[in-house]
C-alpha positions in Angstrom: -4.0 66.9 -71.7 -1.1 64.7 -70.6 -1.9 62.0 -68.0 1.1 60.9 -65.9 1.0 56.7 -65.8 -0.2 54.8 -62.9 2.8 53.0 -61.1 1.4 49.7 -62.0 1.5 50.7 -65.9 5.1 52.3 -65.3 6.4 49.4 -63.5 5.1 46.9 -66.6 6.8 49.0 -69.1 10.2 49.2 -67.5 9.2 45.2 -67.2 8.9 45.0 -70.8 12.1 47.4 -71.6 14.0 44.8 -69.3 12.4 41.8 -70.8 13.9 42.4 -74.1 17.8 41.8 -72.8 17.1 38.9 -70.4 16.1 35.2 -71.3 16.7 32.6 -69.0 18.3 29.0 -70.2 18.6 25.8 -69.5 22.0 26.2 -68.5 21.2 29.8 -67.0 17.7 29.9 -66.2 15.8 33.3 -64.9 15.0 34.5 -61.8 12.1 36.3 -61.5 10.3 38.4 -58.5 7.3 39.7 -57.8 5.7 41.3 -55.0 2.7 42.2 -53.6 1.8 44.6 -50.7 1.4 41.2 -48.4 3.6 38.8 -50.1 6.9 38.5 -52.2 7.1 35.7 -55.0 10.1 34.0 -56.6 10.5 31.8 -59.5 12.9 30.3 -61.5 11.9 30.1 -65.2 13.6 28.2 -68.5 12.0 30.7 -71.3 13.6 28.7 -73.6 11.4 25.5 -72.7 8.6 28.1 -71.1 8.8 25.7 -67.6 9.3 26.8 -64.1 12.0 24.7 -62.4 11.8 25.9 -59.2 9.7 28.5 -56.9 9.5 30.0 -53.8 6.9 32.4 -52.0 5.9 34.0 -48.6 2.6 32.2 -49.2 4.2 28.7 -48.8 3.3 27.2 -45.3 6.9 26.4 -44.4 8.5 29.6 -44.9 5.0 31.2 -43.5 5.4 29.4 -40.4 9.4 31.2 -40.1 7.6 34.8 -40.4 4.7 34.2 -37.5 2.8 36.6 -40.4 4.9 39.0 -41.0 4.7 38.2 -44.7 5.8 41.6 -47.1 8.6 42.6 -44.9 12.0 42.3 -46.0 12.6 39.8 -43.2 10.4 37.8 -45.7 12.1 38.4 -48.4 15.5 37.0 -47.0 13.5 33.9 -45.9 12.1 33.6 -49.9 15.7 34.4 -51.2 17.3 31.4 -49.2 14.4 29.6 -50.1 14.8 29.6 -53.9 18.6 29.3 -53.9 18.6 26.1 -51.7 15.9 24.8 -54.0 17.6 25.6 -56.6 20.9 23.9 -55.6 19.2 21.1 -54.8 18.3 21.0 -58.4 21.7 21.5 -59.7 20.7 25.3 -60.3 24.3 27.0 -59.7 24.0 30.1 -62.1 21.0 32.6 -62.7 20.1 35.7 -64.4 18.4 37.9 -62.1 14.8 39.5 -63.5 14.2 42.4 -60.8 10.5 42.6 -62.6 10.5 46.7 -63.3 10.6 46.8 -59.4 13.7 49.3 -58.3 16.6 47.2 -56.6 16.1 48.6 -53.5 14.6 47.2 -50.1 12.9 43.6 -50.5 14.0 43.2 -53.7 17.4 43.7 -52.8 17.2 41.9 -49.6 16.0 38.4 -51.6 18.9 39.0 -54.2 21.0 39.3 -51.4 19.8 36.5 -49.5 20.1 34.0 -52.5 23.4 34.9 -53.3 24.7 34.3 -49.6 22.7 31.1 -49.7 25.1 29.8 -52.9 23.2 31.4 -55.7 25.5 33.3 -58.4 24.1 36.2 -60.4 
């Protein structure tokens, strides 16, 4: 009998199936998000080199202190999105390609995008 897949199975496949046409670089590294049902998590990753430059995540004490815990919101998310990009642009990180991690772009997801790119991020 046919089992449908659990959402956490379905969500690493489509994860997978993304994989394969994004690689991050030094010139263009990735960005990469993941969230949790309390938190949200953003990194930015050289594959080439296999190094994170720079990360960013509701669990930080600085950007936990902005939320008063409220930390899987999409309030949060902005707060991580501006997060990484200023990071980022401190560390000459103009230019990303933008890993959505099998998650649909939709709610937090697409409220960190957005929030990075209004902070001086370009994807």
């Amino acid at each position: 009998m046919y089992k449908r897949p659990q959402r956490r199975e379905a969500r690493i496949r489509r994860h997978i199936r993304l994989r394969k046409k994004i690689e991050g670089t030094e010139t263009r590294p990735r960005l990469s998000v993941f969230r949790s049902l309390h938190h949200i998590y953003a990194q930015v990753i050289d594959d080439v080199n296999g190094v994170t430059l720079v990360s960013a995540s509701s669990v930080e004490p600085e950007i936990r202190a902005q939320l008063k815990g409220k930390c899987g919101n999409i309030d949060a998310a902005k707060v991580v999105g501006s997060a990484i990009a200023k990071k980022s642009l401190a560390k000459g990180i103009k230019t990303v390609v933008f890993d959505r991690g099998g998650y649909i772009y939709h709610g937090r997801i697409k409220a960190l995008a957005d929030a990075a790119r209004e902070s001086g991020l370009e994807f």
